[in-house]
Structures are given as C-alpha cells and as structure tokens.
N, C-alpha and C positions, 0 to 999 in steps of 0.2 A: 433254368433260364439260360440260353445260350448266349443271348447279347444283350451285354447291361453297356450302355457309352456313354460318353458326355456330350457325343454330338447331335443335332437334330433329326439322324436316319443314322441306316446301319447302311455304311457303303457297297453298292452292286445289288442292293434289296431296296424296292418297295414297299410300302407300308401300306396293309390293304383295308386295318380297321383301327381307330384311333379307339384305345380305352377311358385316359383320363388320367389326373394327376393321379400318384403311389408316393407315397412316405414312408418313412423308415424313423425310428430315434433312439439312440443309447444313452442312458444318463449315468455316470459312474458317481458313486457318493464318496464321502470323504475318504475313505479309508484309502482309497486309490493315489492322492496327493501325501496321504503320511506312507504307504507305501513304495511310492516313486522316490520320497526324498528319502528313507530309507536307502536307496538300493541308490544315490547319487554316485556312490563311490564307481558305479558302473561307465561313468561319464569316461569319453572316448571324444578327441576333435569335438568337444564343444556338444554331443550327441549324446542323448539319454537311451541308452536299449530299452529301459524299464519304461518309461515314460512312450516310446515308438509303440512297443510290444500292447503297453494299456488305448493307446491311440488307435491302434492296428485292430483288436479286438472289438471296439465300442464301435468300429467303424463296420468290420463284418456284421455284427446283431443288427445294426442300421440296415443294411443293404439286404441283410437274411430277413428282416421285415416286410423290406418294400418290394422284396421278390417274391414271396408269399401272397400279398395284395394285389401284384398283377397278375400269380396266377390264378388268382379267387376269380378275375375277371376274364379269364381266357386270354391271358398278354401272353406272348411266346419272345418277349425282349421288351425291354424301357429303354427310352431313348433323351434326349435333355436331361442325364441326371448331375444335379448339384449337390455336391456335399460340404456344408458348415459343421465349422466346432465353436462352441459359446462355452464359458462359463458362468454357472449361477448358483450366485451369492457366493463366490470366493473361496465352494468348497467344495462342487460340483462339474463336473466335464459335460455338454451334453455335445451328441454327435448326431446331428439328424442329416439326412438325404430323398432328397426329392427330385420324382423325374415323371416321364407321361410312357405309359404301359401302351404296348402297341401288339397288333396280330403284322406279321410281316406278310407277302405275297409270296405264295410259293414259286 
C-alpha cells in the first residue's frame, strides 16, 4: 500500500473509486504491562522505550490489518485514517485504526 494518511486525499492525486471504511485492532494482554513495568528502569526524560516499542508494535499489527482489508478490496491507499489506543479492563492495551480505502486516479 503506497499511501496510508490522515488526510482526506492524497495530495496531487485524485481519487477515482471510493472502497469503504477498513479497520485494523491490536489487543496486547496483560503480560505487556507487567513487562513494560519490568523494564521501567529504561525510563529516560520521563519516556518509557519499553512501553513506545510495545505501542509501536500493536500499532503496526493495526495498520498491517487495515491494509490487508483494503487490498482485499482493490484500495491501492486509505485515506482518513484514525488511530485510538483504549484500555480494557485495566489490563489490556487495545490499538485500533480506521480509515476509507480508496483506488487513486492514474
């Protein structure tokens, strides 16, 4: 997938067939929180590496999701993608993303 953005178009390109919404979601279980605080001592300016690196990852599986999904549809880029992180039940990371798969204009 060449162009994944957060904007409504890909700049200098036309959009010549709208696919539809595309999701993505990473759910990290607990073991990720007793791993992160584990690895606190990594703490730098207030910054966890450990904690970036597990955010960093759940965030790619998301987006390696939703880019899968638009090319199931023939999307050659998504365009309005949003990405949320939640937690659930206090022990749980979820990291989903959502955007609308597009065929651009040659």
């Amino acid at each position: 997938m060449d162009r994944i953005v957060t904007t409504p178009g890909v700049p200098g390109r036309d959009i010549a067939h709208v696919h539809g919404l595309v999701t993505g979601t990473a759910i990290l279980g607990a073991n990720v929180f007793r791993d992160i605080f584990a690895g606190l001592r990594d703490l730098v300016g207030g910054r966890s590496a450990a904690y970036e690196r597990e955010l960093s990852h759940a965030q790619s599986i998301a987006i390696g999701e939703m880019t899968d999904r638009a090319r199931e549809r023939g999307a050659d880029a998504i365009v309005a993608v949003d990405v949320d992180y939640e937690t659930i039940g206090g022990s749980m990371l979820m990291v989903s993303v959502s955007g609308t798969a597009v065929t651009l204009a040659p």
